[in-house]
N, C-alpha and C positions, 0 to 999 in steps of 0.2 A: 505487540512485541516491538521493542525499540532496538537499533543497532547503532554503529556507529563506524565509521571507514575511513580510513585516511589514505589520503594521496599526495607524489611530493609533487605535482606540474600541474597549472591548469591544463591544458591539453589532456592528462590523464583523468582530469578531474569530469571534463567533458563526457571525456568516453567512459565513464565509468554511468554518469549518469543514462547516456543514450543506452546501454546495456540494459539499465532498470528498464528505459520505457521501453523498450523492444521484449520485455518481459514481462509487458503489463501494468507496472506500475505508473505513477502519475506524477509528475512536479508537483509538488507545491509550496516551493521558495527556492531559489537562486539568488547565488550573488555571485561576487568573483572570490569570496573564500570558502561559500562552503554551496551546496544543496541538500535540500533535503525531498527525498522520494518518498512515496504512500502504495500501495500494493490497493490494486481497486479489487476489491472481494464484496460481493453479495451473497457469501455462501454457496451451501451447495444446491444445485434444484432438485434434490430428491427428497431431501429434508421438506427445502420449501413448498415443495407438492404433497407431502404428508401434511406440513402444518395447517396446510388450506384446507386440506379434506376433515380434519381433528380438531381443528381451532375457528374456522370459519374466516381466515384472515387475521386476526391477530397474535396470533405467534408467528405469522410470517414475519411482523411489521417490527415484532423483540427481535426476530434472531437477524432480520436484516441490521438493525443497529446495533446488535452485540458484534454481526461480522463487520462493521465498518469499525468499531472502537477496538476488533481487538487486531485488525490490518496488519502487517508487517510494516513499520519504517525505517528506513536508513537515513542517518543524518551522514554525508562525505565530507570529509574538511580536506583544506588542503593542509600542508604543513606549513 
């Protein structure tokens, strides 16, 4: 899932980011017009302890990369 956010001040633009991390998510680009955040998800571990027990470890290893591809990110621009 992809979003998209706009902000009119770098300062807001700052805090907007620091909110993401403090939420969990992760940087992964900055500039002075925009960032964009990534929401760090390894799924759930109930799932994941099913899969181990059902799969033997390889459906852990699908649903870990299906949760990282399907992450939440926010792109912030500024205005």
């Amino acid at each position: 899932m992809s979003r998209t956010r706009t902000v009119n001040t770098r300062d807001e633009l700052e805090n907007v980011v620091d909110e993401y991390v403090e939420k969990g998510y992760k940087v992964k680009s900055s500039s002075q017009e925009k960032a964009v955040v990534k929401e760090r998800s390894v799924g759930s571990w109930v799932i994941h302890l099913l899969l181990l027990i059902f799969t033997v470890g390889f459906g852990n290893l699908v649903y870990l990369l299906y949760s990282w591809a399907t992450a939440d990110t926010v792109e912030i621009n500024l205005k």
